[in-house]
C-alpha positions as CSV (number, residue, x, y, z in Angstrom):
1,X,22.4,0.6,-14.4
2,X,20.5,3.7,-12.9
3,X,21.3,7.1,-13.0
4,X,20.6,8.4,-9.3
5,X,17.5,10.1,-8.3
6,X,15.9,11.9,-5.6
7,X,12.6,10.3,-4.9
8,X,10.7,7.7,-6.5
9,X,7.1,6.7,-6.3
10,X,4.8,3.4,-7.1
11,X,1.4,4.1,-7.1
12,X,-1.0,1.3,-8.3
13,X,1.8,-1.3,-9.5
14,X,2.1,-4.9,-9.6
15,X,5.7,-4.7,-9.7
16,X,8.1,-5.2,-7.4
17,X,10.3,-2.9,-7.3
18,X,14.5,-4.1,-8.0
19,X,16.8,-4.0,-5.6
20,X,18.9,-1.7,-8.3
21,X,16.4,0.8,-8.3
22,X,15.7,1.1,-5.3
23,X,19.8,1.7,-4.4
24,X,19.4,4.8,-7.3
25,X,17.1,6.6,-4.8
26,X,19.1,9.3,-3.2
27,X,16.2,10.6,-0.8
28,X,12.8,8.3,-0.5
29,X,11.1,5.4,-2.4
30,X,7.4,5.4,-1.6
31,X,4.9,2.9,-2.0
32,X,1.0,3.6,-2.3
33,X,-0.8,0.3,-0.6
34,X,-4.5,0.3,-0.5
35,X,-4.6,-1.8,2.5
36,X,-3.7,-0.7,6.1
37,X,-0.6,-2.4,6.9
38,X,0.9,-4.0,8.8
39,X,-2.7,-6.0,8.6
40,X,-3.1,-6.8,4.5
41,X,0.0,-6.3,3.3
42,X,0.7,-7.4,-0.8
43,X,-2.2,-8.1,-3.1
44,X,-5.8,-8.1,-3.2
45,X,-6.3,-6.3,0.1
46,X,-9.5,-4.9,-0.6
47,X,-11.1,-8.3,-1.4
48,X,-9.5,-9.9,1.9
49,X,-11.2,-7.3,3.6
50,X,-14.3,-7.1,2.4
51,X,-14.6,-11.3,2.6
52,X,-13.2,-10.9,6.0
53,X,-16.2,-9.0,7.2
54,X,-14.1,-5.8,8.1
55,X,-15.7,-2.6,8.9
56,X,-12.5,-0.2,8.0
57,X,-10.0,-0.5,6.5
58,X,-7.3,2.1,4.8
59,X,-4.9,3.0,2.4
60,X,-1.4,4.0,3.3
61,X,1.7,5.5,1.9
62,X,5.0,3.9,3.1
63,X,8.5,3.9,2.4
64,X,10.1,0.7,0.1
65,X,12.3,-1.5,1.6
66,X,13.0,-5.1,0.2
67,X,10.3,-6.9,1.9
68,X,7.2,-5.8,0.5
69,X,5.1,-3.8,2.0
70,X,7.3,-3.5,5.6
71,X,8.6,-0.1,5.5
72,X,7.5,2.6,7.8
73,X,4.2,4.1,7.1
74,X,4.7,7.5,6.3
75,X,0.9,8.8,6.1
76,X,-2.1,6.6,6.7
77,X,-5.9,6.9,6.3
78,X,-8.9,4.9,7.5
79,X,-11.7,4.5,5.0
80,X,-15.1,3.3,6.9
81,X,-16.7,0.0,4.5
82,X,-21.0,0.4,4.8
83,X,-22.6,-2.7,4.4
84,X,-23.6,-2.6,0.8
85,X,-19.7,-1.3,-0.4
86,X,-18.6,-4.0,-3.3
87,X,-15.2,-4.3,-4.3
88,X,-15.4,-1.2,-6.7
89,X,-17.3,0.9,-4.2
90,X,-14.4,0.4,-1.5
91,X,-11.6,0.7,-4.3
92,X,-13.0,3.9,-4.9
93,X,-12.8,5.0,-0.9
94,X,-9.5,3.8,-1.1
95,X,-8.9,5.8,-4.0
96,X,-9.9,8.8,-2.7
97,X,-8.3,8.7,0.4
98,X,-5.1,7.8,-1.6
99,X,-5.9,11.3,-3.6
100,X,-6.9,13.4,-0.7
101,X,-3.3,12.2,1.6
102,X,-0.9,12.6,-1.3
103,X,-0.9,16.3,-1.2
104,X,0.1,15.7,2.8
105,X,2.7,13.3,1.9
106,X,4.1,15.6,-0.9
107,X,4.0,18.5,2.0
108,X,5.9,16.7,4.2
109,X,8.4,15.5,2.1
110,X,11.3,17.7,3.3
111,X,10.9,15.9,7.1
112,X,11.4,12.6,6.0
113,X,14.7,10.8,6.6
114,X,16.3,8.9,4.2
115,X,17.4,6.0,6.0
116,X,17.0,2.4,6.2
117,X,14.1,1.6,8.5
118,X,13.4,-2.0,10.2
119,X,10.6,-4.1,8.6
120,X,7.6,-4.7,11.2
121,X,7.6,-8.6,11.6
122,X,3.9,-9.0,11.8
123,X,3.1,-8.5,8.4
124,X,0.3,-10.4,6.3
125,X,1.0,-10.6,3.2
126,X,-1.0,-12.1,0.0
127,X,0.8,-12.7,-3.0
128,X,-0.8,-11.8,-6.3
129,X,-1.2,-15.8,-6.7
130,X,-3.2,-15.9,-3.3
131,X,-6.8,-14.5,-4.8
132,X,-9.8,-15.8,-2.8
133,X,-11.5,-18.6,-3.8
134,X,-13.9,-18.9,-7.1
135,X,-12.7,-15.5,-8.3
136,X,-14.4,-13.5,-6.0
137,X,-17.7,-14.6,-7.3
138,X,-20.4,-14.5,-3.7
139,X,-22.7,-17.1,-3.9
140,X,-26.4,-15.7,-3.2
């Protein structure tokens, strides 16, 4: 059992959130995802990207709902990946883009709605079981 709470925030967690916790939120759960959604939605989205040749990609900040990763995005932002970004490089874009929009997300917290939003039904999503192939490791 929960006591009820106005808002509640994951940022950089593996965890999926409970349905009972969830319920406890009076006003807004938000999610950070370091991925643009609906396009890599769960885990890893950084490494699907960067084997997938992209040339952005994004974080975003979105409400929770019980499908992972399907709630409204609330505030998005495009990172640009150069050629020679690695996996830490482009984390780190990510994670300063995730820095730079929270105080924009915190801003607007007053406008939000708390309701229950549909799920998109195009979403990708990789489980944290899904990893690419041989670890990551590129042969040369």
């Amino acid at each position: 059992y929960f006591s009820k709470f106005d808002y509640l925030f994951s940022i950089v967690n593996d965890i999926i959130i409970p349905h009972d916790v969830l319920s406890a939120v009076r006003k807004l759960s938000i999610n950070y995802h370091n991925g643009p959604l609906p396009k890599y939605g769960g885990a890893n989205a950084t490494h699907w990207a960067l084997l997938s040749g992209e040339t952005k990609h994004g974080v975003v900040w979105h409400r929770m709902v019980e499908k992972v990763d399907s709630g409204e995005v609330l505030v998005r932002r495009e990172v640009v990946i150069d050629p020679a970004d690695t996996l830490l490089s482009l984390n780190w874009k990510c994670w300063e883009a995730a820095r730079e929009s929270f105080e924009e997300l915190c801003c607007n917290l007053p406008y939000y709605q708390a309701s229950i939003v549909r799920s998109p039904s195009k979403i990708i999503y990789k489980s944290t079981h899904q990893r690419p192939s041989a670890f990551c490791i590129l042969p040369f």
